[in-house]
C-alpha positions as CSV (number, residue, x, y, z in Angstrom):
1,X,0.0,0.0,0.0
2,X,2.8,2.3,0.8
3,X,5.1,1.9,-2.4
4,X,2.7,3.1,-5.3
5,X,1.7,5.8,-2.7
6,X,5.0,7.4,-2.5
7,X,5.1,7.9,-6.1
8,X,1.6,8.9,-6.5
9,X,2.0,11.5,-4.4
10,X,5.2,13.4,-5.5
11,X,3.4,13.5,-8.8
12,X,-0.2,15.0,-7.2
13,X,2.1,17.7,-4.9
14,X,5.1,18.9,-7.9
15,X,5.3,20.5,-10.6
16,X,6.5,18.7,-14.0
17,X,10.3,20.2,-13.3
18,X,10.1,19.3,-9.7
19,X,8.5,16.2,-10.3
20,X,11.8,14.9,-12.9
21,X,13.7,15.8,-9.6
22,X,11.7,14.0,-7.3
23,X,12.2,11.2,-9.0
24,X,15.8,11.0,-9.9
25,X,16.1,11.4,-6.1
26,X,13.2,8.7,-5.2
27,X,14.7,6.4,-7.8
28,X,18.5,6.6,-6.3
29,X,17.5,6.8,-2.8
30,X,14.9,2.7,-3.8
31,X,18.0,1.8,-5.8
32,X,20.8,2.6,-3.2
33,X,18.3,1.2,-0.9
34,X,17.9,-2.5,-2.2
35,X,21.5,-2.3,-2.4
36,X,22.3,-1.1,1.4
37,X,19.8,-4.2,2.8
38,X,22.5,-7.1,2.4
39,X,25.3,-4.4,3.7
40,X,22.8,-3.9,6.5
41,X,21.7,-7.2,6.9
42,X,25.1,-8.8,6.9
43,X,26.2,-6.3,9.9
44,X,23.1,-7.5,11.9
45,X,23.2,-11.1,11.2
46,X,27.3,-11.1,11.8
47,X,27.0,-9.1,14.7
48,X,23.9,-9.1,16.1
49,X,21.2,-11.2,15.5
50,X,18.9,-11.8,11.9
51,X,16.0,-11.4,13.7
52,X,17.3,-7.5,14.0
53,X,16.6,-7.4,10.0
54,X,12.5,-7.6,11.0
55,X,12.9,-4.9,13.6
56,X,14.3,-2.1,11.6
57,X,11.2,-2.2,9.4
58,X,9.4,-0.8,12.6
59,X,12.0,1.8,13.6
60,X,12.0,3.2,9.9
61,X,8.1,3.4,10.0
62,X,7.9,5.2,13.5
63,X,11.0,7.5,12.2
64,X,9.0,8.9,9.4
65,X,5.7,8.9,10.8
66,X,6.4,12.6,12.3
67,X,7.0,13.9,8.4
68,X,3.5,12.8,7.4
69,X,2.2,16.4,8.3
70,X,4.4,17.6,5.3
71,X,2.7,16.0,2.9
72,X,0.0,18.1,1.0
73,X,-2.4,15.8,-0.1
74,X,-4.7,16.4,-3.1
75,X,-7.9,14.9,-4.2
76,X,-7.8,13.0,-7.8
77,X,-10.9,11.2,-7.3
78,X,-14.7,12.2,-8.1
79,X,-17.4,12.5,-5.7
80,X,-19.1,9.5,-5.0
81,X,-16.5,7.0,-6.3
82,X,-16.7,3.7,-4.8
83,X,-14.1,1.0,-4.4
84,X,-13.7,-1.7,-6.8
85,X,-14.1,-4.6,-4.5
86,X,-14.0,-7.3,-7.3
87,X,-11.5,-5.8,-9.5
88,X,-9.4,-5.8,-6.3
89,X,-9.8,-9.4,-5.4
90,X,-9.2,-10.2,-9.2
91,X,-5.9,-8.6,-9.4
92,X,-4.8,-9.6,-6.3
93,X,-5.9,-13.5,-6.6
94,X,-4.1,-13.5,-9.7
95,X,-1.2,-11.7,-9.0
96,X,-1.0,-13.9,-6.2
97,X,-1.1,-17.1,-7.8
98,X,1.4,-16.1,-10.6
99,X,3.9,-14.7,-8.1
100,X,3.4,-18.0,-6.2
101,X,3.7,-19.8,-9.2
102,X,7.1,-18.2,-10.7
103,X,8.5,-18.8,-7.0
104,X,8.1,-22.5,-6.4
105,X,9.8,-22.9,-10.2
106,X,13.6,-23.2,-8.7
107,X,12.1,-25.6,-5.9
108,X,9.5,-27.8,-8.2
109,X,10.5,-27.1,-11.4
110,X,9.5,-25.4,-14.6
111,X,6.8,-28.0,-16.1
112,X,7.5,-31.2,-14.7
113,X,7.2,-31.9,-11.6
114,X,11.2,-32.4,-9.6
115,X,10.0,-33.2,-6.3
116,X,6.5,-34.0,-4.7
117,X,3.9,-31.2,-4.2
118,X,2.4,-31.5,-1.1
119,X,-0.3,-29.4,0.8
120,X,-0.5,-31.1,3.9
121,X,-0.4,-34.9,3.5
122,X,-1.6,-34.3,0.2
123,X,0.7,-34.7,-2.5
124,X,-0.9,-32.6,-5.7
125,X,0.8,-33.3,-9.0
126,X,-1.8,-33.9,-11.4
127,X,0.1,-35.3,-14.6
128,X,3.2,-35.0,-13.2
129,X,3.5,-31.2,-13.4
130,X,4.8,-29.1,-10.6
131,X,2.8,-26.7,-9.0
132,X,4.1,-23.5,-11.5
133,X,2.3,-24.2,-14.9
134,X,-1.0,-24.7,-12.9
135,X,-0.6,-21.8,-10.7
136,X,0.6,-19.6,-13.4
137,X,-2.5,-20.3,-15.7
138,X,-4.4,-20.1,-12.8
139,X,-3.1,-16.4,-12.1
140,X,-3.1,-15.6,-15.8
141,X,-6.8,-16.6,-15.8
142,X,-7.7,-14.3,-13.4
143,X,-5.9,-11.4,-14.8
144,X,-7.5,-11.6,-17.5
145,X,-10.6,-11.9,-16.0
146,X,-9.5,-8.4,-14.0
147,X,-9.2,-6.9,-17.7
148,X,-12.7,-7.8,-18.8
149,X,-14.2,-6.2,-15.4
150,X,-12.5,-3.3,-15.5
151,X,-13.9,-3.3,-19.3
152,X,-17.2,-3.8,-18.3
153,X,-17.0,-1.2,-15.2
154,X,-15.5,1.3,-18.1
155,X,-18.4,0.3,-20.3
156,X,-21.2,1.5,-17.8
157,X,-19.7,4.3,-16.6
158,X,-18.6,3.7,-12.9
159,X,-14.4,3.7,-11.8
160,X,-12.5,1.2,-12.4
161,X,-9.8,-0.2,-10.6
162,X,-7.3,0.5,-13.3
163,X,-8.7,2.5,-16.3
164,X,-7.9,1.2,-19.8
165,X,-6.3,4.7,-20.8
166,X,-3.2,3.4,-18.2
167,X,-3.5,-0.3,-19.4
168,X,-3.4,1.1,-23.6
169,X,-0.7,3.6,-23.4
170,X,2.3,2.2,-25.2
171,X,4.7,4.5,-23.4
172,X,3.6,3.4,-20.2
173,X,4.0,0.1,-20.8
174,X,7.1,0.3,-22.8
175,X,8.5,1.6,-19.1
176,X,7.1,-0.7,-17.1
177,X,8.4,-3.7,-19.0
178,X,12.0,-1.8,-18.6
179,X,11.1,-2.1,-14.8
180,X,10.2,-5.5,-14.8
181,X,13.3,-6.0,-16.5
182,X,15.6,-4.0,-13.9
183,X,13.8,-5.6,-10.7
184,X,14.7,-8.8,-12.1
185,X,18.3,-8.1,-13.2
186,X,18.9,-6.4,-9.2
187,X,16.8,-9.2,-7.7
188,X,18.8,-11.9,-9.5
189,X,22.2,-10.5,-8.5
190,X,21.6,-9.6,-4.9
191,X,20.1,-13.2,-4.0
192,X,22.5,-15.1,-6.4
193,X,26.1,-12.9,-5.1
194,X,26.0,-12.9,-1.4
195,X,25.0,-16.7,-1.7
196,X,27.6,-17.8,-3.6
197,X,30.3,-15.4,-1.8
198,X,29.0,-17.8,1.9
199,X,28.6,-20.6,0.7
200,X,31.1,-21.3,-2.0
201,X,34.3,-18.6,-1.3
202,X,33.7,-18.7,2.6
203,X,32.5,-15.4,3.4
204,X,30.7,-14.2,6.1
205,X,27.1,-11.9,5.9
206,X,29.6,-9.0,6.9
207,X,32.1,-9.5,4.7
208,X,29.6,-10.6,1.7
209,X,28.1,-6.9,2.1
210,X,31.2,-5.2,2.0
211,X,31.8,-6.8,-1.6
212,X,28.6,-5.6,-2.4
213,X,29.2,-2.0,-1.6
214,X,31.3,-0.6,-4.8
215,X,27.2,-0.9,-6.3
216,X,25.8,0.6,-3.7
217,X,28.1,3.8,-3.7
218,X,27.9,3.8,-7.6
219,X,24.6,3.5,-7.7
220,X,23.7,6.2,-5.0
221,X,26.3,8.4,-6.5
222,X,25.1,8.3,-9.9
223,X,21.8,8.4,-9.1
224,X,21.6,12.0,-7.6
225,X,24.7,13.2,-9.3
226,X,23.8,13.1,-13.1
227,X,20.4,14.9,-11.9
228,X,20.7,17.3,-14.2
229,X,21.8,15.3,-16.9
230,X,18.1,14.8,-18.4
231,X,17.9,18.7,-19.4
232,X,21.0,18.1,-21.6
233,X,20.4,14.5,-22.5
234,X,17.5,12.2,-23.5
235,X,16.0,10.1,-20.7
236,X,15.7,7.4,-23.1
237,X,19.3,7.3,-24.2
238,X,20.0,7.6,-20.5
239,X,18.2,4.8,-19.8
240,X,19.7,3.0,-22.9
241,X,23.1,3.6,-21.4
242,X,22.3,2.3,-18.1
243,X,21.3,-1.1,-19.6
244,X,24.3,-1.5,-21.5
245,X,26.6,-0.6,-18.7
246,X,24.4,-3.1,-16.1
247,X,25.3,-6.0,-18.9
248,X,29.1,-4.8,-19.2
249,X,28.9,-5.0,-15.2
250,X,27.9,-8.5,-15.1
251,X,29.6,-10.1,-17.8
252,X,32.9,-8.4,-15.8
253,X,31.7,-9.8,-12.8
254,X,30.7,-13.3,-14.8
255,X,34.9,-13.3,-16.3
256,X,35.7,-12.3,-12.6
257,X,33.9,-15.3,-10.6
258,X,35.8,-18.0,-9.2
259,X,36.4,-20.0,-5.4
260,X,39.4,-17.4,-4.7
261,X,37.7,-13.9,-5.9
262,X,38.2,-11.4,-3.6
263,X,36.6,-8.3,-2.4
264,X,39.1,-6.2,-4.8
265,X,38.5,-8.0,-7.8
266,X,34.7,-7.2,-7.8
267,X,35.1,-3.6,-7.2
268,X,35.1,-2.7,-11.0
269,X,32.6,-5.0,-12.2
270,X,29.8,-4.1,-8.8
271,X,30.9,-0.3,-9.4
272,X,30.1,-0.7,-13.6
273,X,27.1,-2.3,-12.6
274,X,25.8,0.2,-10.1
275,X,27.0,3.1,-12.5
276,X,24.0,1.4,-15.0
277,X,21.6,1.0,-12.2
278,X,21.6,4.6,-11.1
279,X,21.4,6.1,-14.8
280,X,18.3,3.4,-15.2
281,X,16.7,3.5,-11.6
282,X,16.9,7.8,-11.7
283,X,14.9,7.7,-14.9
284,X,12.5,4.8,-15.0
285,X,10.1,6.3,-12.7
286,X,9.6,9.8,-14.3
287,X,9.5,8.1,-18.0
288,X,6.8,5.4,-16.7
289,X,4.5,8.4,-14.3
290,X,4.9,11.4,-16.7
291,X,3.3,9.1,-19.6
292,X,-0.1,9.4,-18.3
293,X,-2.6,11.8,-17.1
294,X,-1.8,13.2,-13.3
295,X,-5.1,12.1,-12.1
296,X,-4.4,8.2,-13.7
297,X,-1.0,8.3,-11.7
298,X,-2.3,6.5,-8.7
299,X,-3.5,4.0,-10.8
300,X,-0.5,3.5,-12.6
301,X,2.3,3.9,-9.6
302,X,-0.2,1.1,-8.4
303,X,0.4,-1.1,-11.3
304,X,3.9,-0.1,-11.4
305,X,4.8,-1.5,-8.1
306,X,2.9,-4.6,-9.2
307,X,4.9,-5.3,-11.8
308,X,8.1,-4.3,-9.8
309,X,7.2,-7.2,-7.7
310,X,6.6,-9.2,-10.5
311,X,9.9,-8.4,-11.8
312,X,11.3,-9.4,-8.2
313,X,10.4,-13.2,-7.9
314,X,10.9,-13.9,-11.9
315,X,14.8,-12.4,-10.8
316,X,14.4,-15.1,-7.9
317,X,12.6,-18.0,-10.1
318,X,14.8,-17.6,-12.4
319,X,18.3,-17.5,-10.7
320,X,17.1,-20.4,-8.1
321,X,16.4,-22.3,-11.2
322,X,19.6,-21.6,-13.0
323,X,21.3,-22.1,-9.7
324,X,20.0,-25.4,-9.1
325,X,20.0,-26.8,-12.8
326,X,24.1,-25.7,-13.2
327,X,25.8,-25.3,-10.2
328,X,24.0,-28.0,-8.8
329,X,24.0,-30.3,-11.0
330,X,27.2,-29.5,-12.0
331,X,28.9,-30.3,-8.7
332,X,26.8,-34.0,-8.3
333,X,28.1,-34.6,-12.2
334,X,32.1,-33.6,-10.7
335,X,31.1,-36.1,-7.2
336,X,30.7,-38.9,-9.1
337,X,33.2,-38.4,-11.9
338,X,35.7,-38.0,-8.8
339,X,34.2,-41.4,-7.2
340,X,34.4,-43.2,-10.5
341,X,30.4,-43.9,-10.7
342,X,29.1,-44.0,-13.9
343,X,25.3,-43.5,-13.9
344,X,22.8,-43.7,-17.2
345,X,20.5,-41.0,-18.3
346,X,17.7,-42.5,-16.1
């Protein structure tokens, strides 16, 4: 509730020049942020306790509580708007289930079934698939059901959930695909990294978040420090830069990997990385938001932030799947060659 919120409302209380500011500085700070967690986290698990991670989330809401007076809230709705209470169990149900779905894919598998589903002491595997491809037409089936009610609610003239000029404007959408695409590039390295760094190289949560901090400085640096950059430059080329230097970044780190690396030898390939996350992160938001109406950017911060999450456990479907089809399997292939057991393909 809080996330689509905070972007709804820089756009409701700024100007269109503010509002480019606002959100190269709201975009660097969320960037910087997902970044300073395992740095964070790694401190409190090392030295502290993990359970210290859960707390914080209540001192950060109490800290900022006292700013809420600042806030000059503006009304974008029309009198006598109701809300849409099956729209909203729609979208969420399916949203829901698809998440769900794309998340027990590195655990149960793609399409067939890896392990036993089981929900209770029953085990649900109907044709031998795993639990994604059902859940994921399940969630699919909903959404589109969401579509046609919000259609239909369009059609005889009462408010939608999410109105159709958000859902058909290609620039919107264009930017919100580039989102999806970012979460699941940041979510995919920050699960994937610190893993591998305790687990395979021997570090611990401290150390692992030190090696991630050349992105985090980059990518806060960046962020508020080219600012100014899209009154000179095009957003879009910006944003086109940022990719390319977040791929440069990871095939650096990819050449870089192995059981010795060390905290200096992923300075230049986290700091190229974060370089291309803070020109993409302090953009994104202004391209997707200033794309539609002011009084439709509730409703698209709101699907925004949906498919930000999205975008989050496709990074983590996806990884964990590549993690345990490769690595994995990889290091039972190099067990038994080293034993001398020969298996068959069955």
């Amino acid at each position: 509730m809080v996330l689509p919120l905070a972007y709804a409302l820089l756009v409701t209380n700024y100007d269109t020049k503010e509002q480019a500011i606002g959100f190269v500085v709201l975009g660097g700070v969320s960037a910087s942020a997902a970044a300073v967690g395992p740095i964070l986290g790694g401190i409190l698990t090392t030295f502290a306790s993990w359970r210290w991670g859960f707390a914080m989330e209540v001192v950060v809401a109490i800290a900022i509580l006292p700013f809420a007076r600042y806030i000059v809230e503006k009304k974008t709705a029309e009198e006598g708007t109701t809300l849409d209470w099956v729209g909203s169990l729609l979208s969420i149900t399916g949203l829901f289930s698809l998440v769900l779905g794309l998340i027990l894919a590195g655990r149960f598998g793609w399409w067939n079934a890896t392990r036993p589903f089981t929900a209770g002491e029953i085990q649900f595997n109907p044709f031998g698939l795993s639990p994604t491809p059902i859940l994921v037409g399940i969630g699919l089936a909903f959404l589109a059901a969401f579509v046609h009610w919000q259609m239909r609610r369009e059609k005889n003239e009462q408010t939608p959930l999410v109105s159709m000029r958000v859902l058909g404007n290609g620039r919107f959408l264009v930017g919100v695909s580039t989102s999806i695409f970012q979460s699941m590039v940041i979510t995919g390295l920050l699960s994937i990294l610190p893993l591998f760094l305790q687990s395979a190289v021997g570090y611990s949560a401290f150390q692992s978040g030190l090696a991630i901090m050349p992105f985090s400085i980059a990518t806060f640096a960046v962020s508020l420090g080219t600012a100014s950059w899209s009154e000179r430059f095009p957003a879009k080329r910006l944003i086109q830069l940022g990719i390319v230097l977040m791929f440069v970044g990871i095939l650096l780190l990819y050449g870089a990997i192995s059981l010795k690396i060390t905290i200096l030898q992923m300075i230049i390939p986290l700091g190229v990385f974060g370089i291309g996350m803070g020109l993409l992160m302090a953009r994104l938001f202004n391209l997707i938001l200033s794309s539609v109406n002011t009084k439709d950017s509730p409703e698209a911060s709101g699907v925004n932030n949906a498919m930000d999450q999205l975008g989050n456990s496709l990074g983590t479907a996806i990884v964990g799947s590549l993690l345990m089809a490769f690595f994995l399997g990889n290091m039972v292939d190099t067990v038994l060659k080293t034993a001398n057991i020969q298996v068959t393909p069955e």
